[in-house]
C-alpha positions as CSV (number, residue, x, y, z in Angstrom):
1,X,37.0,7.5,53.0
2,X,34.0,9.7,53.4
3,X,32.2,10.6,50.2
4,X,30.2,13.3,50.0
5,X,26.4,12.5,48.3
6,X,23.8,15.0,47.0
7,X,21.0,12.6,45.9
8,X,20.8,8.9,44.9
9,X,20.0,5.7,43.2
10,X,21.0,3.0,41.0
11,X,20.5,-0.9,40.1
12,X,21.7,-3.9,38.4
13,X,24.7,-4.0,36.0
14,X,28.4,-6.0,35.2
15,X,30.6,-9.0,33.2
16,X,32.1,-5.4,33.4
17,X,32.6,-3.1,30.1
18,X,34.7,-0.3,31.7
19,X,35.1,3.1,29.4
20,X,37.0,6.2,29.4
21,X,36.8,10.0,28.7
22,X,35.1,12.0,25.9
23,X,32.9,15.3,25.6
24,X,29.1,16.0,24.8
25,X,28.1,19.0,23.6
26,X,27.0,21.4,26.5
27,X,26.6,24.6,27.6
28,X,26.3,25.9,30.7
29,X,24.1,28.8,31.2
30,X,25.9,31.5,33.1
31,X,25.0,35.3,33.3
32,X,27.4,38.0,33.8
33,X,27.2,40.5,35.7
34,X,27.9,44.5,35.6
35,X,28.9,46.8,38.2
36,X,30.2,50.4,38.4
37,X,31.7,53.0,40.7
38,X,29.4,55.5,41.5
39,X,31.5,57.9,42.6
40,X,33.4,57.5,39.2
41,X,33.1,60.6,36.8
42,X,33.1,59.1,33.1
43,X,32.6,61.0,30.0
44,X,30.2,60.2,27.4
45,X,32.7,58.2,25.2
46,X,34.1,55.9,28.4
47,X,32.1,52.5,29.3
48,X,32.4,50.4,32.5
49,X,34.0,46.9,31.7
50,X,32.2,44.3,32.7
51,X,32.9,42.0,36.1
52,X,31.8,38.8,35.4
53,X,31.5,36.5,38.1
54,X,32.9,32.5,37.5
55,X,30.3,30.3,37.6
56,X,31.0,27.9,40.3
57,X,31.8,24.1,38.5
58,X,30.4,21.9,41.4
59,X,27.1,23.9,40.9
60,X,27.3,23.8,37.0
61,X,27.5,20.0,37.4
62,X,24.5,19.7,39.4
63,X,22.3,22.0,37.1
64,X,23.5,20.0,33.6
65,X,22.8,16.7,35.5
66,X,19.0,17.7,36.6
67,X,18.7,18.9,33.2
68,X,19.9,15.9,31.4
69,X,17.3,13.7,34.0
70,X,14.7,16.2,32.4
71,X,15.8,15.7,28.5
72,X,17.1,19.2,28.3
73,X,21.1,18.0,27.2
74,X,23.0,15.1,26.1
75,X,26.0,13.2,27.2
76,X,28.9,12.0,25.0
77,X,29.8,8.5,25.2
78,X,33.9,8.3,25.7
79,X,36.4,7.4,23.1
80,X,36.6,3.5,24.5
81,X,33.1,3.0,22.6
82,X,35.4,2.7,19.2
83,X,37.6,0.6,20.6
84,X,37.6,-3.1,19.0
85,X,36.7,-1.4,15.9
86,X,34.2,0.3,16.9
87,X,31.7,-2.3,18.7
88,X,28.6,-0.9,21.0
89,X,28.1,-2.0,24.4
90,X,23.8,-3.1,23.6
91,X,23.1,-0.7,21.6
92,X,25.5,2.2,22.8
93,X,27.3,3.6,20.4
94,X,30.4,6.4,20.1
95,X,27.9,9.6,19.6
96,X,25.6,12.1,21.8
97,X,22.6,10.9,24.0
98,X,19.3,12.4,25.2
99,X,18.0,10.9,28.5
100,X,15.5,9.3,26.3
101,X,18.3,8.2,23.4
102,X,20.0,6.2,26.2
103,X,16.7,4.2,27.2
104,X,16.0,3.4,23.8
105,X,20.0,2.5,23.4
106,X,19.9,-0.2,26.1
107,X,16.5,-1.9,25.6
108,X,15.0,-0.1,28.2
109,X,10.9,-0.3,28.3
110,X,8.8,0.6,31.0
111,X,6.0,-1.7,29.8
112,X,7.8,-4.4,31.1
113,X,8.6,-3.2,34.0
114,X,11.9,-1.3,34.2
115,X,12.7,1.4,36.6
116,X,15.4,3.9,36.7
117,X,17.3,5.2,39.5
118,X,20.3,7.5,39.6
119,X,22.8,9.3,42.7
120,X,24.8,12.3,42.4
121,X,27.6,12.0,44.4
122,X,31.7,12.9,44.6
123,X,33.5,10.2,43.7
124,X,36.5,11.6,42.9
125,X,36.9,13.8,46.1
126,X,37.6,16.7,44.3
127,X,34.5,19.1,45.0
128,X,32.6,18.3,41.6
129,X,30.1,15.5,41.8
130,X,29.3,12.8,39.1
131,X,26.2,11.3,38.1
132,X,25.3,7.7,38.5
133,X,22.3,6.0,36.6
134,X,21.0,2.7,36.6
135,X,18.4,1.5,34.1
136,X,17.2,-1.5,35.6
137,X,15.1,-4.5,33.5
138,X,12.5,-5.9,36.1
139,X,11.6,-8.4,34.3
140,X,15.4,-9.4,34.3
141,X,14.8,-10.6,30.6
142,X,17.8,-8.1,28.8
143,X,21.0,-7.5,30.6
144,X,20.4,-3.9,32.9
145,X,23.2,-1.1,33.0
146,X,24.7,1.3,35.3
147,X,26.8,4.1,33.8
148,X,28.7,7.2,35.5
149,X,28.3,10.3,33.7
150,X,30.6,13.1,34.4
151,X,30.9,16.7,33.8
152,X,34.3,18.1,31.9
153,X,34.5,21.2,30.3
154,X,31.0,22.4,30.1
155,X,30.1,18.8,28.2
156,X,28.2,15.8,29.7
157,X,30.7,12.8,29.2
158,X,29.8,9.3,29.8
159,X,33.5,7.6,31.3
160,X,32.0,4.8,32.4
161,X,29.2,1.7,31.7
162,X,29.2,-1.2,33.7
163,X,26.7,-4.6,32.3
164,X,25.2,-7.7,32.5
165,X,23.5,-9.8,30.9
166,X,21.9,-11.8,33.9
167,X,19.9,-10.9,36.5
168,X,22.2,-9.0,38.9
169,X,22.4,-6.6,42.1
170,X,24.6,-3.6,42.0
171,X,25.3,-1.6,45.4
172,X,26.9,1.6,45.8
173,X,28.9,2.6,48.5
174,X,30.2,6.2,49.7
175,X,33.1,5.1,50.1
176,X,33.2,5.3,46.1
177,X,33.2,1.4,45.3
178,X,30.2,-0.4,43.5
179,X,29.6,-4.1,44.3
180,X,27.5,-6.6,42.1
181,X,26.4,-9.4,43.2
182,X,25.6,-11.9,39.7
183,X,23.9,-15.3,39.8
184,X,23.8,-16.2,35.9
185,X,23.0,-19.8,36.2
186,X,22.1,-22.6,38.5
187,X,25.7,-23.8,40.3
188,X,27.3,-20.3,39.9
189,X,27.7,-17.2,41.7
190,X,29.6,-14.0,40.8
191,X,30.7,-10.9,42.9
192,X,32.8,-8.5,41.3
193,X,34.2,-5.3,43.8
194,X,34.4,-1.8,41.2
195,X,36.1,1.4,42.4
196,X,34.3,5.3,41.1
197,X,37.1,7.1,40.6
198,X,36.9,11.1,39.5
199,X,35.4,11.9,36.3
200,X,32.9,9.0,36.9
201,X,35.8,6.5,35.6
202,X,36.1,2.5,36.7
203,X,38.1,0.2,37.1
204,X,37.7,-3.2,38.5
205,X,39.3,-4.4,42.2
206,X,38.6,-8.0,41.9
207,X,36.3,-10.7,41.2
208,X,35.1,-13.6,43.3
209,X,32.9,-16.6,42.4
210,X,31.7,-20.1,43.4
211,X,31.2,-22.7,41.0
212,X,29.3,-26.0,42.1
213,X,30.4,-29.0,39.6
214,X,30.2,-28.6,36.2
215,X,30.1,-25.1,36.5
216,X,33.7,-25.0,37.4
217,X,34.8,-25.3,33.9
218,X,34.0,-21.7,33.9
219,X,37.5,-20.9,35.1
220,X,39.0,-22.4,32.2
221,X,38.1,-18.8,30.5
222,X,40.2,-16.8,32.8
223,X,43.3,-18.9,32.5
224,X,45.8,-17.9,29.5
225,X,47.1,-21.1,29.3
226,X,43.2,-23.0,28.9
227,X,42.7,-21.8,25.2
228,X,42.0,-24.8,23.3
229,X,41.3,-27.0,26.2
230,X,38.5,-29.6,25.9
231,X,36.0,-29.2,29.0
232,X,34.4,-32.8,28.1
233,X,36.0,-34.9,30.1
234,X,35.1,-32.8,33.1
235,X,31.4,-32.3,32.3
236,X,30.8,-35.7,35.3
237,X,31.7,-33.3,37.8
238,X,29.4,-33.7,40.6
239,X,27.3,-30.5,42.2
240,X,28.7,-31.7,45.5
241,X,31.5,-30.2,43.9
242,X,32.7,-26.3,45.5
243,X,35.2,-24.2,44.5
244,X,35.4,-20.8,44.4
245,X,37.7,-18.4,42.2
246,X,39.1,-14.7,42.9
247,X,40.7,-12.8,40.3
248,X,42.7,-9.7,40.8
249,X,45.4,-7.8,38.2
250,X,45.1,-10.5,35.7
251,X,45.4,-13.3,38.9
252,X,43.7,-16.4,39.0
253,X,43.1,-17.9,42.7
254,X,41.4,-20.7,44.4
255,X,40.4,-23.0,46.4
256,X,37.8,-26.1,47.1
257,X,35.4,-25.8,49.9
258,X,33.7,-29.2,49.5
259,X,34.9,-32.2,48.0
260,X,32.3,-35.3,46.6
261,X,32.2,-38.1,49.0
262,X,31.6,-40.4,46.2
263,X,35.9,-41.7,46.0
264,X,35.4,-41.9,41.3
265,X,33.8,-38.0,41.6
266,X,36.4,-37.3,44.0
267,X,39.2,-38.2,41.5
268,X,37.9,-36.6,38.7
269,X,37.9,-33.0,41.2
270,X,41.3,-33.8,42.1
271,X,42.2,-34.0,38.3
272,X,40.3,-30.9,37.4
273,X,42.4,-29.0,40.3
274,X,45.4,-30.1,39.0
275,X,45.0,-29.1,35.9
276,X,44.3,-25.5,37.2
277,X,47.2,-25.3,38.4
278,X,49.1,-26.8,35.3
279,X,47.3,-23.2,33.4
280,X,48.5,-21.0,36.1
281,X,46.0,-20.7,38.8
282,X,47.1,-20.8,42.5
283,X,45.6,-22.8,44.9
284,X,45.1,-21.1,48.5
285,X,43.1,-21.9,52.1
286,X,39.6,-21.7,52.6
287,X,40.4,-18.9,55.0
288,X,43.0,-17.1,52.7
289,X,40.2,-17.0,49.7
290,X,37.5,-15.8,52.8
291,X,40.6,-12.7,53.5
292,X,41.1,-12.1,49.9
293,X,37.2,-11.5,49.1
294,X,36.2,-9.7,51.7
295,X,34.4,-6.5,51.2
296,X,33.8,-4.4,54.7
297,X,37.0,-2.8,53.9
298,X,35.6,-0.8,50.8
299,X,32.1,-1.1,51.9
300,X,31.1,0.8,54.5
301,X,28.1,2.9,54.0
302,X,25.8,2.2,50.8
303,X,24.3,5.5,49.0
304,X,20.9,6.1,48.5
305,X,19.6,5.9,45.3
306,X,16.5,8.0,43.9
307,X,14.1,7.3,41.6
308,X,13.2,8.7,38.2
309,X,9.8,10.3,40.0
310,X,12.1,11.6,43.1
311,X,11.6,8.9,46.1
312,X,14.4,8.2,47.7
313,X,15.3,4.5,48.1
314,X,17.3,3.9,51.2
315,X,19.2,0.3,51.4
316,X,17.0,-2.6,52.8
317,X,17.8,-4.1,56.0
318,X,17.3,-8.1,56.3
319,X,17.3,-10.0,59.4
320,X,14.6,-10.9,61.7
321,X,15.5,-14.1,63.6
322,X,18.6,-12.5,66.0
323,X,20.6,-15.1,67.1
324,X,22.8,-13.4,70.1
325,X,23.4,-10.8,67.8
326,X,25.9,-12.6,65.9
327,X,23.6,-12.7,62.8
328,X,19.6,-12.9,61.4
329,X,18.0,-14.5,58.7
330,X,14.9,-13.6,57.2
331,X,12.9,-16.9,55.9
332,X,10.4,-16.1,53.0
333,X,8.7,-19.3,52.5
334,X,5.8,-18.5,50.9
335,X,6.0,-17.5,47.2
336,X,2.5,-15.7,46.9
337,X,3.5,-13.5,49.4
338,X,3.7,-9.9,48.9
339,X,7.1,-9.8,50.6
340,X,8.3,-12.5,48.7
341,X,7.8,-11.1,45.4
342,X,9.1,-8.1,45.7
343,X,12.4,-9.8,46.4
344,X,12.6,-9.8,42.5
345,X,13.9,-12.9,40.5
346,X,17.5,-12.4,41.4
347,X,18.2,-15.2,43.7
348,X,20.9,-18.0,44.1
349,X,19.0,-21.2,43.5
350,X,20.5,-23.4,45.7
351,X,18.6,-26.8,44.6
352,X,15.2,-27.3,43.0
353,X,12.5,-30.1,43.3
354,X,9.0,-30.6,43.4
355,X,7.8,-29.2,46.2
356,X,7.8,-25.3,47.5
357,X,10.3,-22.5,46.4
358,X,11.5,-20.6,49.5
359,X,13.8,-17.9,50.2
360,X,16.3,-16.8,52.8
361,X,18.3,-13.7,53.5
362,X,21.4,-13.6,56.1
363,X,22.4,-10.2,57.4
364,X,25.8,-11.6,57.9
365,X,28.3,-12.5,56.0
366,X,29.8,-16.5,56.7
367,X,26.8,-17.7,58.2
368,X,26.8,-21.8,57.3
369,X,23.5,-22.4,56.2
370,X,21.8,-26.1,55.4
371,X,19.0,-27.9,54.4
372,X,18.8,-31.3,55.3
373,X,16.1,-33.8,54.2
374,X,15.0,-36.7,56.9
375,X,11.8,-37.6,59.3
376,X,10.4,-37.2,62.5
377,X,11.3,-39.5,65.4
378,X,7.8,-39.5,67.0
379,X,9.9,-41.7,70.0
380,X,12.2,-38.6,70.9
381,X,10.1,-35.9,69.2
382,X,12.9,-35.0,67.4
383,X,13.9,-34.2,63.8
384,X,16.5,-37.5,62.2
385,X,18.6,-35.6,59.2
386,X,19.3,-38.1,56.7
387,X,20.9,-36.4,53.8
388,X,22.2,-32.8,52.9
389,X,20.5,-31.1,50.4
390,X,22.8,-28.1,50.4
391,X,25.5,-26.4,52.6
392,X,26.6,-22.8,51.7
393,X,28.8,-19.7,53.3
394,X,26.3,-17.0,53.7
395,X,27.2,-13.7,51.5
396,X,25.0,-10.5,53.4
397,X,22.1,-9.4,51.4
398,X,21.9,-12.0,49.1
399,X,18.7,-13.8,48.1
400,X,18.9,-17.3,48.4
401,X,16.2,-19.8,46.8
402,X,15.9,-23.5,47.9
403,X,13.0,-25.6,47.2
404,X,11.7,-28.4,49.6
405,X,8.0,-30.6,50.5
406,X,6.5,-29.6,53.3
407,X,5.0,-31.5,56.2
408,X,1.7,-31.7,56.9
409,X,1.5,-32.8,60.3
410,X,5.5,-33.5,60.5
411,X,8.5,-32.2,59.3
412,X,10.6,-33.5,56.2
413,X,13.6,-30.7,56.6
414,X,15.0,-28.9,58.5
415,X,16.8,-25.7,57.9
416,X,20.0,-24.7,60.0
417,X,21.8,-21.9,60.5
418,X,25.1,-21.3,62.3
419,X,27.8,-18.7,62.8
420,X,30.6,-19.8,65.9
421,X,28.7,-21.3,68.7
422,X,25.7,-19.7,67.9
423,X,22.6,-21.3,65.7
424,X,19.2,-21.5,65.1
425,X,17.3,-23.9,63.3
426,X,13.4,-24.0,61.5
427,X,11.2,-27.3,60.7
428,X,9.3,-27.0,57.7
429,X,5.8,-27.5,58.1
430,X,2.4,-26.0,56.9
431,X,0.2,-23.7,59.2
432,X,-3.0,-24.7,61.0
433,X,-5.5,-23.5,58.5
434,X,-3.4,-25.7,56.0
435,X,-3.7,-22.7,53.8
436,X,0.0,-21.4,53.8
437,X,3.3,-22.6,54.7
438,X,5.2,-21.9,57.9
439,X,8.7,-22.3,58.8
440,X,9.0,-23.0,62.6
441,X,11.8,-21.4,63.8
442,X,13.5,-23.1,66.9
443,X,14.2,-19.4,68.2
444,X,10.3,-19.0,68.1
445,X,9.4,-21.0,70.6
């Protein structure tokens, strides 16, 4: 499905509050215009009546939404802001905005960094375009938002907000879908899949996460049968511990992608699964749970987003070690880096230590990616893995953190990456002005 963008740009946002249709005062600002026969003979007491010409809507949309971005109009927030007796979403309450209303509203302040972006596009397919606008915390300390603002009846109505109150990434498509990708805590990650509809109004496709140990007891929540369940007994549960959850139309599924080795952890994750099931969840394959969350289906092409001073912001592209062109991973592995900190601080901290924070980003979805901690056979020059320190499915785009020592003269992990039959692997070991750390790749040399 083809959508058809005019300009672009938006942020972070979910834990989705989804809202629908009201009005804002607003109006448009059309002239009419006269015209006569000339040839006509008239007498002194006859007048011409006036031809006026319809203003066209998709254009009207376009001019109230440039003047909004310039603080010349307000929106209306929809009639779901009273729902639950009339609770705000932040600070967002059933009324009229300014642009500058709505940044006070949702804690946004630029002397902390935040940023705001917005895209004009036609979700809806129906010729009149809606307005998407992130407001974007860069300091990732208050939750950011991303609200669709449509434009009914001459009025400026706000049908949908979307929020979160963790560091997240939110990416449009054309296709009219929004994906966020949310990693709210150590041991958990969150992806939730959001269709744009017209008038600017969401509603949610599904939800997928992965939980290591503990962080399982998350699910409990989404389960009608859990209320009132204790979570203590299942606070042992090990981080070796995966399982990951999809939820669709009220639907709880999943299914375990890595079990403890340790046989007492092991029973207390078969318990755990077992009593999922008891509150209603299903329990599917490894490959069914990959089918079910897949994305490239809805996601095809990702809009460009502008910023508040104009600059367009095209989507980044990761990847520079090509492995057969089945996939690339970018490693940043040094945190004072320029190119590391602008990756922001929303990452999915795989483990954490003493030694260096590092980064990773796959182009490719599925790619198996581990760190393993062990020593250098100086006998066979080779690297002798001794323990796991993670081992994850690769979501594209994401940011991943991991944190490990680095050799001085050799290696103490190794980092792997594999896809099929193809891989690629990188030592860990500090350059030769023992100023900054280097990865070295396999595929570099």
């Amino acid at each position: 499905m083809k959508k058809k963008a005019a300009a672009v740009a938006v942020s972070t946002l979910l834990s989705v509050s989804l809202l629908a249709g009201c009005s804002a005062p607003y109006t448009a600002d059309t002239t009419a215009v006269y015209t006569s026969d000339p040839a006509s003979t008239l007498s002194n007491t006859e007048t011409v009546p006036p031809e006026t010409t319809a203003p066209d809507p998709a254009e009207e949309a376009l001019k109230a939404y440039n003047d909004f971005l310039q603080g010349k109009n307000k929106v209306s927030t929809s009639g779901c802001f009273e729902k639950d007796g009339g609770k705000s979403y932040l600070e967002l309450h059933y009324g009229n905005y300014s642009i500058d209303d709505l940044k006070k509203a949702v804690r946004f302040d630029t002397a902390s960094g935040s940023k705001m972006r917005y895209c004009i596009m036609d979700f809806g397919e129906d010729g009149i375009s809606e307005l998407a606008l992130s407001l974007e915390r860069l300091d990732h300390g208050e939750a950011s938002v991303i609200c669709v603002i449509a434009h009914e009846d001459g009025n400026l109505v706000m049908n949908a907000l979307v929020e979160e109150s963790d560091p997240n990434e939110y990416r449009l498509f054309e296709s009219g879908y929004l994906k966020s990708d949310n990693m709210p805590a150590r041991g958990i990650y969150k992806m939730s899949l959001i269709s744009v509809a017209s008038g600017g109004k969401c509603k949610e496709v599904f939800t997928f996460s992965e939980y290591l140990g503990v962080a399982a007891t998350e699910m409990f929540k989404h389960l009608s049968k859990a209320e009132g369940t204790s979570i203590e007994e299942y606070e042992a549960l090990a981080g070796d511990f995966l399982i990951r959850e999809y939820i669709a139309d009220g639907k709880v599924s999943f299914s375990v992608g890595r079990w403890s080795s340790d046989e007492a952890e092991k029973s207390l994750e078969e318990k755990f699964v077992a009593a999922l099931k008891d509150m209603g969840a299903e329990e599917v394959t490894e490959e069914r749970m990959t089918q079910l969350s897949a994305t490239k289906s809805f996601t095809a092409k990702e809009a460009t987003w502008t910023d508040q001073n104009g600059e367009s912001t095209p989507s980044s592209s990761a990847g520079v070690v090509d492995v057969a062109g089945k996939f690339g991973i970018t490693i940043y592995p040094n945190p004072d880096k320029p190119e590391y900190t602008a990756l922001g601080n929303m990452v999915y901290v795989l483990n954490s230590g003493n030694g260096t924070d590092m980064r990773f980003v796959s182009d490719a979805d599925d790619v198996t990616v581990i760190l393993e901690k062990g020593s250098w056979d100086m006998n066979t020059d080779t690297f002798a893995p001794e323990k796991e320190m993670f081992n994850i499915q690769t979501k594209a785009g994401t940011i991943y953190q991991f944190n490990c020592v680095v050799g001085d003269v050799f290696p103490y992990y190794r980092l792997r990456a594999k896809k099929g039959t193809f891989s690629a692997e990188w030592l860990v070991l500090k350059s030769q002005d023992d100023s900054v750390t280097v990865i070295k790749s396999s595929m570099d040399e």
